[in-house]
CHARMM-style PDB file with segment names, atoms N, HN, CA, C and O in Angstrom:
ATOM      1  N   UNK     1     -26.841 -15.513  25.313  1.00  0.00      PROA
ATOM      2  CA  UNK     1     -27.392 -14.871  24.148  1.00  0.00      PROA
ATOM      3  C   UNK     1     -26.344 -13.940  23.531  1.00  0.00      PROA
ATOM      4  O   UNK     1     -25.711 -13.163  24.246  1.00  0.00      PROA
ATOM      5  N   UNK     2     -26.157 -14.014  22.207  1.00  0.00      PROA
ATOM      6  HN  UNK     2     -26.671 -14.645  21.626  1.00  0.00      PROA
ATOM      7  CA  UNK     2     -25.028 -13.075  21.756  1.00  0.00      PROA
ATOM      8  C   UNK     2     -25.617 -11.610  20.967  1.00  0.00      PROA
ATOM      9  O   UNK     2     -26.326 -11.308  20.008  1.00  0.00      PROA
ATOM     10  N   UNK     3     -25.104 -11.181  21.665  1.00  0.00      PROA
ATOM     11  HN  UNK     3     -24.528 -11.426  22.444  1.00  0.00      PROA
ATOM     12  CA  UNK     3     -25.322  -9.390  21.049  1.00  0.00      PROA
ATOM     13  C   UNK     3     -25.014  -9.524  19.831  1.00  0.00      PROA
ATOM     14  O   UNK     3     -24.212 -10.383  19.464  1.00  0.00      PROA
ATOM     15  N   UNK     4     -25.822  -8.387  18.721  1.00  0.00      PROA
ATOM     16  HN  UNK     4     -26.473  -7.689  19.020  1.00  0.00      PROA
ATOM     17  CA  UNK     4     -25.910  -8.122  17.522  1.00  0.00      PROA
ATOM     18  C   UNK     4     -24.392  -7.551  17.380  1.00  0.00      PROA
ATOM     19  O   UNK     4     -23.977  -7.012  18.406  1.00  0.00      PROA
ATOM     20  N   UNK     5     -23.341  -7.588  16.081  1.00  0.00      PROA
ATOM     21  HN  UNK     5     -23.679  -8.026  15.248  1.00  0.00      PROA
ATOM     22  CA  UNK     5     -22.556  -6.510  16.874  1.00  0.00      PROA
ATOM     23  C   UNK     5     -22.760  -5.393  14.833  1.00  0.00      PROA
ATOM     24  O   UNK     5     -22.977  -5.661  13.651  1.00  0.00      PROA
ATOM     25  N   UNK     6     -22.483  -4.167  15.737  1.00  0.00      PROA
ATOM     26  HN  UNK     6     -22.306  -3.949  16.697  1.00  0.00      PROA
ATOM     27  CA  UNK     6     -22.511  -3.058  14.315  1.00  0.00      PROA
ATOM     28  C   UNK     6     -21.063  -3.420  14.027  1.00  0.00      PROA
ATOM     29  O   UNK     6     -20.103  -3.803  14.696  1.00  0.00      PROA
ATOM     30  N   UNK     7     -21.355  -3.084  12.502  1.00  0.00      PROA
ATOM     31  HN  UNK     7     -22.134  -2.773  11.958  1.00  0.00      PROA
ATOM     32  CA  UNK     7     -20.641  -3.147  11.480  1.00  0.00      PROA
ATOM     33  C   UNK     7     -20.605  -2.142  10.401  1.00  0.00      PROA
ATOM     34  O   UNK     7     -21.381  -2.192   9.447  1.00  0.00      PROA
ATOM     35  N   UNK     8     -19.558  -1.079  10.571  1.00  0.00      PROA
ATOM     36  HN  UNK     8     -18.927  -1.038  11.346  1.00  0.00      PROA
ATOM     37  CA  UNK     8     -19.336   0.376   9.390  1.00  0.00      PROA
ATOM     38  C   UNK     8     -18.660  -0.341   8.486  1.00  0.00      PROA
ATOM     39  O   UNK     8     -17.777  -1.190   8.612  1.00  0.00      PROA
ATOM     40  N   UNK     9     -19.410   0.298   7.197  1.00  0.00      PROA
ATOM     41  HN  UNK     9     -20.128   0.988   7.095  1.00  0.00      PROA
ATOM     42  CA  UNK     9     -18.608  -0.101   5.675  1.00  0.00      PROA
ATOM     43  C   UNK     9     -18.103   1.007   5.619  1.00  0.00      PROA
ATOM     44  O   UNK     9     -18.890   1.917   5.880  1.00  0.00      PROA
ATOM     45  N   UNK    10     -17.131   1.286   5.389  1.00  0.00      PROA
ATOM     46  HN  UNK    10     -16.492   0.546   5.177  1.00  0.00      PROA
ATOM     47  CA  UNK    10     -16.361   2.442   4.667  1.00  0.00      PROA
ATOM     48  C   UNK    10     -15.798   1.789   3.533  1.00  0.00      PROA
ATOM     49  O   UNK    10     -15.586   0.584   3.395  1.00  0.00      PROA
ATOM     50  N   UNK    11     -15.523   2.957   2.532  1.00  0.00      PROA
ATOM     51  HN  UNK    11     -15.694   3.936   2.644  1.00  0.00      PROA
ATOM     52  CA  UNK    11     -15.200   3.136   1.251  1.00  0.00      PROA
ATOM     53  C   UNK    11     -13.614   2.816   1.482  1.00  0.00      PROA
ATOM     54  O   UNK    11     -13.052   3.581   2.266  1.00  0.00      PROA
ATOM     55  N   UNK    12     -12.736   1.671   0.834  1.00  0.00      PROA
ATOM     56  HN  UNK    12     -13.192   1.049   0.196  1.00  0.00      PROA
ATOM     57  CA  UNK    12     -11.417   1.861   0.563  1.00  0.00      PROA
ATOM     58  C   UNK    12     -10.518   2.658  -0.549  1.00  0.00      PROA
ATOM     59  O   UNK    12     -10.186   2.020  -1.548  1.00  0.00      PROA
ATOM     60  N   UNK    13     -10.267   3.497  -0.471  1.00  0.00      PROA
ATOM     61  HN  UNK    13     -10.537   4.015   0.341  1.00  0.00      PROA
ATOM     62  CA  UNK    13      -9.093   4.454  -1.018  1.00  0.00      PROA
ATOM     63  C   UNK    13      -8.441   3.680  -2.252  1.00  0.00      PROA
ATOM     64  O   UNK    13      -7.933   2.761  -1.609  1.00  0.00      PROA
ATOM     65  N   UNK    14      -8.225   3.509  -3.101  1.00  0.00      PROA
ATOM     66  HN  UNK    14      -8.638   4.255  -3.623  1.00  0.00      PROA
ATOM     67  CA  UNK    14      -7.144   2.892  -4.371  1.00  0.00      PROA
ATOM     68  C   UNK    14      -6.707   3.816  -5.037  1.00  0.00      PROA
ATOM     69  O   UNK    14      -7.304   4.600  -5.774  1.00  0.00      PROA
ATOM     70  N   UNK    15      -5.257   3.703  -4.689  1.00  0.00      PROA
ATOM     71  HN  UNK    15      -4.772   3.066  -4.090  1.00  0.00      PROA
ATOM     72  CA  UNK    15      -4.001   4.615  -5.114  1.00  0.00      PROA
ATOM     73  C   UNK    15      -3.786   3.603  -6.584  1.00  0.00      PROA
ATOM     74  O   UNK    15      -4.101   2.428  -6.774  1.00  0.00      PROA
ATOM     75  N   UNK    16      -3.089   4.653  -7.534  1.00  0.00      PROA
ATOM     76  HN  UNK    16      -2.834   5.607  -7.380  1.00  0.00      PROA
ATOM     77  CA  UNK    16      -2.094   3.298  -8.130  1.00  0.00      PROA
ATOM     78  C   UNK    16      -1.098   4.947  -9.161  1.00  0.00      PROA
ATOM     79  O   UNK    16      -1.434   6.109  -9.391  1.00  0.00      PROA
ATOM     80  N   UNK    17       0.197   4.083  -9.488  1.00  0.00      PROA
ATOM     81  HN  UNK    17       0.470   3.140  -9.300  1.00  0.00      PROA
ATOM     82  CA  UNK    17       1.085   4.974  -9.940  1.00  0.00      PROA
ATOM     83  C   UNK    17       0.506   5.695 -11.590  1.00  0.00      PROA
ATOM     84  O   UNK    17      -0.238   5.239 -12.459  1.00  0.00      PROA
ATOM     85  N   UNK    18       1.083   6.686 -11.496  1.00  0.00      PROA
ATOM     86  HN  UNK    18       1.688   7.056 -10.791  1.00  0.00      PROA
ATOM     87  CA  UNK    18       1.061   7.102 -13.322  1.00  0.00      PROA
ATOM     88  C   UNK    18       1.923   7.882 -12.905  1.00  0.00      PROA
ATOM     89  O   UNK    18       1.793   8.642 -11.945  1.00  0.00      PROA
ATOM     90  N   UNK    19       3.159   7.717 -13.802  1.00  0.00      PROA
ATOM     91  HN  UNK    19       3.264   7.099 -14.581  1.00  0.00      PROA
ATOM     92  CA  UNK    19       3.457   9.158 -14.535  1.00  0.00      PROA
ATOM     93  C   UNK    19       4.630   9.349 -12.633  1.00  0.00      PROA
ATOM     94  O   UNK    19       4.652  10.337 -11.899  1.00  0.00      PROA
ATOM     95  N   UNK    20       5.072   8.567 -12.521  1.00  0.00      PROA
ATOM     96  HN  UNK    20       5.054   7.764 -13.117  1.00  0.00      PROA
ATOM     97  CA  UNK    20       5.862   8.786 -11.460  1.00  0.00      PROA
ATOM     98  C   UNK    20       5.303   9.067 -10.003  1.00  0.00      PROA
ATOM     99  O   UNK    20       6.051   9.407  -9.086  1.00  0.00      PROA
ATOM    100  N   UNK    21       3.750   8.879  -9.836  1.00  0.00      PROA
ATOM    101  HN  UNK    21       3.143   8.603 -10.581  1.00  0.00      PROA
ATOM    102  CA  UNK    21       3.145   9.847  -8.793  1.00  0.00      PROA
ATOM    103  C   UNK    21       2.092   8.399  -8.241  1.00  0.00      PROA
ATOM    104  O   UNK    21       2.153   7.291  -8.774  1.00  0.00      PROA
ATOM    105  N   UNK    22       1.282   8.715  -7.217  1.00  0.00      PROA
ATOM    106  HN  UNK    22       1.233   9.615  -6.784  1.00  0.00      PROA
ATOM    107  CA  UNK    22       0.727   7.883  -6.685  1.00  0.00      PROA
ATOM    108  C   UNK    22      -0.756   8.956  -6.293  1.00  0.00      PROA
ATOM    109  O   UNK    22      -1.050   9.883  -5.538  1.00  0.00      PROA
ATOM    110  N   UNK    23      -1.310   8.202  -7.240  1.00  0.00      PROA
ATOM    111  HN  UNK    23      -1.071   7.448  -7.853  1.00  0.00      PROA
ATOM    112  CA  UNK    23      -3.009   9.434  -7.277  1.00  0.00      PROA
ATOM    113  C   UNK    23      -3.982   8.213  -6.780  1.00  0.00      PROA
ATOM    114  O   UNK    23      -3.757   7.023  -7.002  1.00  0.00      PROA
ATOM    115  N   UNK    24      -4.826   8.606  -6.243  1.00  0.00      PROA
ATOM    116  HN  UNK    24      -5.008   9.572  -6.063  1.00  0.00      PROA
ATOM    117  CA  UNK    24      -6.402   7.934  -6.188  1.00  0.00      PROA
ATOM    118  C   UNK    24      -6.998   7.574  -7.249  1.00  0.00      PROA
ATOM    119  O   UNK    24      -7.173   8.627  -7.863  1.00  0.00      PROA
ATOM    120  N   UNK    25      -7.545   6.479  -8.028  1.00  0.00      PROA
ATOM    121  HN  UNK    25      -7.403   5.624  -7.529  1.00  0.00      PROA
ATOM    122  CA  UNK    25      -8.237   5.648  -8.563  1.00  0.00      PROA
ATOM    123  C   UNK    25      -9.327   7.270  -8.990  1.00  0.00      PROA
ATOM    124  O   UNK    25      -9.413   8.076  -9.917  1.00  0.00      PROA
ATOM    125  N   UNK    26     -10.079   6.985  -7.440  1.00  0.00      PROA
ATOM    126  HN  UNK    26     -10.010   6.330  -6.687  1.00  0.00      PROA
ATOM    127  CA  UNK    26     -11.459   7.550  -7.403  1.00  0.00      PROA
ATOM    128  C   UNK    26     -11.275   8.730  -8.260  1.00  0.00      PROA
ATOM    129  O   UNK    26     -12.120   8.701  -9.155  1.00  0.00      PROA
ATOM    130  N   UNK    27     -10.534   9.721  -8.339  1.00  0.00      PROA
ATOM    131  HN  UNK    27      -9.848   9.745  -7.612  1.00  0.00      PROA
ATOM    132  CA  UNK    27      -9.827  10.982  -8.861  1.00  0.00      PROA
ATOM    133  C   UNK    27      -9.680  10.957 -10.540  1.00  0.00      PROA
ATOM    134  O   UNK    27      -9.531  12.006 -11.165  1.00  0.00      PROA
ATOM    135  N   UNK    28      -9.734   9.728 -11.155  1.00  0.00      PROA
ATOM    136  HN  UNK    28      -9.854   8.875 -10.647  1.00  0.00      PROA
ATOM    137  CA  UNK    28      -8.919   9.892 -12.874  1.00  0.00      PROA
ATOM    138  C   UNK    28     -10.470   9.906 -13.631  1.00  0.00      PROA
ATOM    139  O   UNK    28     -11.538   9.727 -13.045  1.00  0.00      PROA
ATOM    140  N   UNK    29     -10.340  10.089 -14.652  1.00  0.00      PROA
ATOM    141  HN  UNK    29      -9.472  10.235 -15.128  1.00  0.00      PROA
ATOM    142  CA  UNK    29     -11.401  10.080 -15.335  1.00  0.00      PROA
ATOM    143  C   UNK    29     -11.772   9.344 -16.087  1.00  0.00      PROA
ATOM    144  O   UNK    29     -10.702   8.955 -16.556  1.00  0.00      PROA
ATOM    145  N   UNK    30     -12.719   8.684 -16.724  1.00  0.00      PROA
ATOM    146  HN  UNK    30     -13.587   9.000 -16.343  1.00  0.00      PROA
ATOM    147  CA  UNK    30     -13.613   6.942 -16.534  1.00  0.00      PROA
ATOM    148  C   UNK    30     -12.514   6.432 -17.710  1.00  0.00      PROA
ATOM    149  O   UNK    30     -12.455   5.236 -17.993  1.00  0.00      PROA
ATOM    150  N   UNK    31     -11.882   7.158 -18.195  1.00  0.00      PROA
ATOM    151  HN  UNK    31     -11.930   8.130 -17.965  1.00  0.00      PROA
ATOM    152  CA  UNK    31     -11.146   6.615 -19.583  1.00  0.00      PROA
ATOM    153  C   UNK    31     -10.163   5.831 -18.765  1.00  0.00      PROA
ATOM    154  O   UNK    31     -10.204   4.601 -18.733  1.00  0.00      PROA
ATOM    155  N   UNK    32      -9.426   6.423 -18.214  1.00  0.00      PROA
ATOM    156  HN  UNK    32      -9.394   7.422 -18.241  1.00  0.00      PROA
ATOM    157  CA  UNK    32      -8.024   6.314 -17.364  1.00  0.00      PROA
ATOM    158  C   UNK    32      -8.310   5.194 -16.164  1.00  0.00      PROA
ATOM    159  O   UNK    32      -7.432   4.560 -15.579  1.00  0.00      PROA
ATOM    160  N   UNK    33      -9.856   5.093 -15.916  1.00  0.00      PROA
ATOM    161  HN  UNK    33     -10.569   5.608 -16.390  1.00  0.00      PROA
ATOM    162  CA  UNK    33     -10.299   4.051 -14.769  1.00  0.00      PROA
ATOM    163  C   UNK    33     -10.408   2.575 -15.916  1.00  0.00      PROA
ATOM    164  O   UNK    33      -9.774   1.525 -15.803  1.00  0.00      PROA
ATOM    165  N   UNK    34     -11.070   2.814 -16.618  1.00  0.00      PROA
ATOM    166  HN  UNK    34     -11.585   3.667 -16.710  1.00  0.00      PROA
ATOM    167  CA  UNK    34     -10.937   1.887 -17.690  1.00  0.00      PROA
ATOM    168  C   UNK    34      -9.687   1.141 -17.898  1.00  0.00      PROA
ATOM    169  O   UNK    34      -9.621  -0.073 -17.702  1.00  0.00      PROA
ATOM    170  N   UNK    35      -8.837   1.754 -18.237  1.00  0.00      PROA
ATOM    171  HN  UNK    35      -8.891   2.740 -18.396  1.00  0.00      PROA
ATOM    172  CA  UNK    35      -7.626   1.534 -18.601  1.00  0.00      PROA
ATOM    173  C   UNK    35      -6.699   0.682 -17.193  1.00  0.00      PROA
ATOM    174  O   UNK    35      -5.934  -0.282 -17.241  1.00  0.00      PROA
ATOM    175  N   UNK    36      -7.149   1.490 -16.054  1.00  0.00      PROA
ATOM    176  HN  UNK    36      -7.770   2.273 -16.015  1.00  0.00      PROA
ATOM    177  CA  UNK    36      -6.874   0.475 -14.920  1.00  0.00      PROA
ATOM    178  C   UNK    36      -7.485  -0.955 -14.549  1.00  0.00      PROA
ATOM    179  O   UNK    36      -6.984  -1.915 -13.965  1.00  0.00      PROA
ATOM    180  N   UNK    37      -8.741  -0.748 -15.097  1.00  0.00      PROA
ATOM    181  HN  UNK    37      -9.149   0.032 -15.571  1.00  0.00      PROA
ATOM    182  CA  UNK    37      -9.476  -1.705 -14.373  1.00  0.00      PROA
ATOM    183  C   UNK    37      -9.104  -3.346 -15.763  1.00  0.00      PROA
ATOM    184  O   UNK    37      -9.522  -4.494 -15.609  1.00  0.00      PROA
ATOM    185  N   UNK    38      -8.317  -2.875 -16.847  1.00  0.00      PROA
ATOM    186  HN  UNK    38      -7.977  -1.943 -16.972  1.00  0.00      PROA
ATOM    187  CA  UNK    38      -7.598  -3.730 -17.907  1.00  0.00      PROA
ATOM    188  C   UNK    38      -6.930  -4.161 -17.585  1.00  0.00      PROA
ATOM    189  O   UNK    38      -6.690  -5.311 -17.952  1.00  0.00      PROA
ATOM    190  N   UNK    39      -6.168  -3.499 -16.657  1.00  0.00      PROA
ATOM    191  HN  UNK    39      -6.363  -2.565 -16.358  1.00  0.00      PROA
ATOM    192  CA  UNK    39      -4.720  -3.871 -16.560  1.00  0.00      PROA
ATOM    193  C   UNK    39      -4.225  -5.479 -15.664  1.00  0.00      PROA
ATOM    194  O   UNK    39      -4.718  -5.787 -14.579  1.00  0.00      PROA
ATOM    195  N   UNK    40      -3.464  -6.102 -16.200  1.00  0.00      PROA
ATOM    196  HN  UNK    40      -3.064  -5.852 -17.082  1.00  0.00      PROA
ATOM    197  CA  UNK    40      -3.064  -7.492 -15.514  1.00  0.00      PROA
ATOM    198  C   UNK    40      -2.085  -7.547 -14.449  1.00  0.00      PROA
ATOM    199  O   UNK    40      -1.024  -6.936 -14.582  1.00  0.00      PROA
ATOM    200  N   UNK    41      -2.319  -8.180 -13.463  1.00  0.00      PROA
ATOM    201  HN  UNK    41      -3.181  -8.676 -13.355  1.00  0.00      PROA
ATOM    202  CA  UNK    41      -1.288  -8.114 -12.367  1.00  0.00      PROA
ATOM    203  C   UNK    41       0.004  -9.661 -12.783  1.00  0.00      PROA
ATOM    204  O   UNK    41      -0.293 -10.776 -13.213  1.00  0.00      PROA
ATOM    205  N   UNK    42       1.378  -9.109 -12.440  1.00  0.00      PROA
ATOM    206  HN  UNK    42       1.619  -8.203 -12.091  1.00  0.00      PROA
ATOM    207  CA  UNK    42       1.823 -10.118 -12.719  1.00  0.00      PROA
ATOM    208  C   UNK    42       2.373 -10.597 -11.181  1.00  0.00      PROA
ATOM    209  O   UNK    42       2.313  -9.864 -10.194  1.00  0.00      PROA
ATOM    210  N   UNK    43       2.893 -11.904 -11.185  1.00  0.00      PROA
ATOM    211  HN  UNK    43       2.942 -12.499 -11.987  1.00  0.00      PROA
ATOM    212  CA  UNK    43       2.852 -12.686 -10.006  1.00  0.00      PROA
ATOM    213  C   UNK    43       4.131 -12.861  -9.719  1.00  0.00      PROA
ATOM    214  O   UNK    43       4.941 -12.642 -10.620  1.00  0.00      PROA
ATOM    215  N   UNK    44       4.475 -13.174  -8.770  1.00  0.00      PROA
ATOM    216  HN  UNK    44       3.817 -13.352  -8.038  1.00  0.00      PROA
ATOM    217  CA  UNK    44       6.190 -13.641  -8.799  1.00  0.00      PROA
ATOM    218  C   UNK    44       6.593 -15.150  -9.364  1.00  0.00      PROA
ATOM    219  O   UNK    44       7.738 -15.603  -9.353  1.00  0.00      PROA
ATOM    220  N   UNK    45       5.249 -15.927  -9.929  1.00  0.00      PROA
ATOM    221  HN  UNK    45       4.319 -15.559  -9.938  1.00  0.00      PROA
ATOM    222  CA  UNK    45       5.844 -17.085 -10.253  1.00  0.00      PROA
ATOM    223  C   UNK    45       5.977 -16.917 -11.893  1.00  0.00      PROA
ATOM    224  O   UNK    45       6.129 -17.778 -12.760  1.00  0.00      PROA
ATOM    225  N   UNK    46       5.874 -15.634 -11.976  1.00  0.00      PROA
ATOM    226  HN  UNK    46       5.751 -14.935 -11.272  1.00  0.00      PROA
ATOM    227  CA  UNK    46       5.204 -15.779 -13.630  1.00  0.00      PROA
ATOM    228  C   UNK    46       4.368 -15.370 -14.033  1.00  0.00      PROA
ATOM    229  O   UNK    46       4.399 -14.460 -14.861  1.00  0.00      PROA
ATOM    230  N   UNK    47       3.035 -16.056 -13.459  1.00  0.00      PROA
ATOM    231  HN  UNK    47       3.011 -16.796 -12.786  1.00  0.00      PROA
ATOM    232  CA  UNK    47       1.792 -16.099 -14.298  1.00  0.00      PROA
ATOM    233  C   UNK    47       0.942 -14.266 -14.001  1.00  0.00      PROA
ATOM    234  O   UNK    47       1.512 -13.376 -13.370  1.00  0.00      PROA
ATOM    235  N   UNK    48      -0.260 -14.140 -14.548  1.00  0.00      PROA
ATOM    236  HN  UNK    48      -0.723 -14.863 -15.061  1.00  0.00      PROA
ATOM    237  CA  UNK    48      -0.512 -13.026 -14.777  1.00  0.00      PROA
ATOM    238  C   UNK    48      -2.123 -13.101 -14.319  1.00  0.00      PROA
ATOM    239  O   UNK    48      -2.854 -14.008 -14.716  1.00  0.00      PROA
ATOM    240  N   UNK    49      -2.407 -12.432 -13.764  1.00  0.00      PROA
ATOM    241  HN  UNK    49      -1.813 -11.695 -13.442  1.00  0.00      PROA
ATOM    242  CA  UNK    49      -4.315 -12.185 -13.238  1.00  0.00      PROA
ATOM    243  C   UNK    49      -4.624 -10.923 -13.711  1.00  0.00      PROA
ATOM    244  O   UNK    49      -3.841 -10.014 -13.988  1.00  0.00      PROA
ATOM    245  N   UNK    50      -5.947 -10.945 -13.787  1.00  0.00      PROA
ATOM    246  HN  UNK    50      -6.583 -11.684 -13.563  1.00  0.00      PROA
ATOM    247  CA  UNK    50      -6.555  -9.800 -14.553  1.00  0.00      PROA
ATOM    248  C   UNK    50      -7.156  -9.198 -12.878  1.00  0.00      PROA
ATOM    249  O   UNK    50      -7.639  -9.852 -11.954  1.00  0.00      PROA
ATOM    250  N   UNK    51      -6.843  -7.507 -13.004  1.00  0.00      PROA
ATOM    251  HN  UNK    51      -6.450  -6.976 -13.755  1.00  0.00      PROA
ATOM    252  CA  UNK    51      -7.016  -6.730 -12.063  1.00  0.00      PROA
ATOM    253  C   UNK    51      -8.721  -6.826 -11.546  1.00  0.00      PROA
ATOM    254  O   UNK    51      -9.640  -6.781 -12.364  1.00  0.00      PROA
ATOM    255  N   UNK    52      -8.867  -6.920 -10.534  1.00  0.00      PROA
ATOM    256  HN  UNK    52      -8.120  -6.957  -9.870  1.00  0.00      PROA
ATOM    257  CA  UNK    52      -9.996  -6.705  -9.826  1.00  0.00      PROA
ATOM    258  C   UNK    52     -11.293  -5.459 -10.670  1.00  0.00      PROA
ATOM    259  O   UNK    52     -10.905  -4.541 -11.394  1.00  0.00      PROA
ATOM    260  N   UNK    53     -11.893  -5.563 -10.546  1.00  0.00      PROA
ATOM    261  HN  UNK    53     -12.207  -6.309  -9.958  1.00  0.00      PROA
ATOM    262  CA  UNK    53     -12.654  -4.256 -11.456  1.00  0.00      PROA
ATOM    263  C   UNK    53     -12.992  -3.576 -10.231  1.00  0.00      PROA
ATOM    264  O   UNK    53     -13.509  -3.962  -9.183  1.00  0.00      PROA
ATOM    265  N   UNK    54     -12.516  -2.335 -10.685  1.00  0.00      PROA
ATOM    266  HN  UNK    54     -12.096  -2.022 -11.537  1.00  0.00      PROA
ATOM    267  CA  UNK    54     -12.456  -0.950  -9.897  1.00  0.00      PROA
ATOM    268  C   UNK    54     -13.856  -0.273 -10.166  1.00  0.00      PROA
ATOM    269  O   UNK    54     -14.563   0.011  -9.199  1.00  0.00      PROA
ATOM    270  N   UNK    55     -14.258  -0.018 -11.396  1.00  0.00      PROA
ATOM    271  HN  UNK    55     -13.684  -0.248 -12.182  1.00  0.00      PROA
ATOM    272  CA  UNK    55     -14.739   0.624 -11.922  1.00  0.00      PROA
ATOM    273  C   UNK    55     -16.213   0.181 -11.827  1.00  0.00      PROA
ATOM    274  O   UNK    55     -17.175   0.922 -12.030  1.00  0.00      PROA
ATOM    275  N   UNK    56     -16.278  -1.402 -11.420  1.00  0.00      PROA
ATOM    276  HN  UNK    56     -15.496  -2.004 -11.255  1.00  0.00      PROA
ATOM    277  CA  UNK    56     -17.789  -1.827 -11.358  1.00  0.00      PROA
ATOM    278  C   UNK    56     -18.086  -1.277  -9.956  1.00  0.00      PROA
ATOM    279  O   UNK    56     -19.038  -0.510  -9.813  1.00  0.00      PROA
ATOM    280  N   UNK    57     -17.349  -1.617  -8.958  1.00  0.00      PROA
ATOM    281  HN  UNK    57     -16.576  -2.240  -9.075  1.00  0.00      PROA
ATOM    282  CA  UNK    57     -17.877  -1.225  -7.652  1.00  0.00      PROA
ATOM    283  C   UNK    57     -18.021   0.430  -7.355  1.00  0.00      PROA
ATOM    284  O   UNK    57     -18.819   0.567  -6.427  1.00  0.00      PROA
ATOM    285  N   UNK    58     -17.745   1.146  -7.615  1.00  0.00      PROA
ATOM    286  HN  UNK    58     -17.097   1.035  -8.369  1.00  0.00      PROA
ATOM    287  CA  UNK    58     -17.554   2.506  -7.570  1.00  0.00      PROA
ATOM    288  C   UNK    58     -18.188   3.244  -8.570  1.00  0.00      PROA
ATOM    289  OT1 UNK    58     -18.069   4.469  -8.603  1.00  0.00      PROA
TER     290      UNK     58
END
């Protein structure tokens, strides 16, 4: 018979640069989260993906 096993969600941390510095996501204000959650990641082959949304989960 297999035991249930627990499982903690914790909250992950998202850093990202401005302005020379490396701040927390959670920390900017909804304009500036906005503006992250726009932003496109580019790839090493080239091509370009649109960033994960920060701003829906949080």
């Amino acid at each position: 018979m297999k035991e249930k096993q627990k499982v903690k969600v914790v909250s992950c941390e998202v850093y990202s640069r401005v302005v020379g510095y490396f701040r927390p996501v959670q920390n900017w204000n909804k304009g500036k989260q906005q503006e992250f959650n726009e932003r496109k990641t580019a790839r090493l082959d080239g091509s370009f993906s649109p960033n994960s949304s920060y701003t829906e989960r949080h």
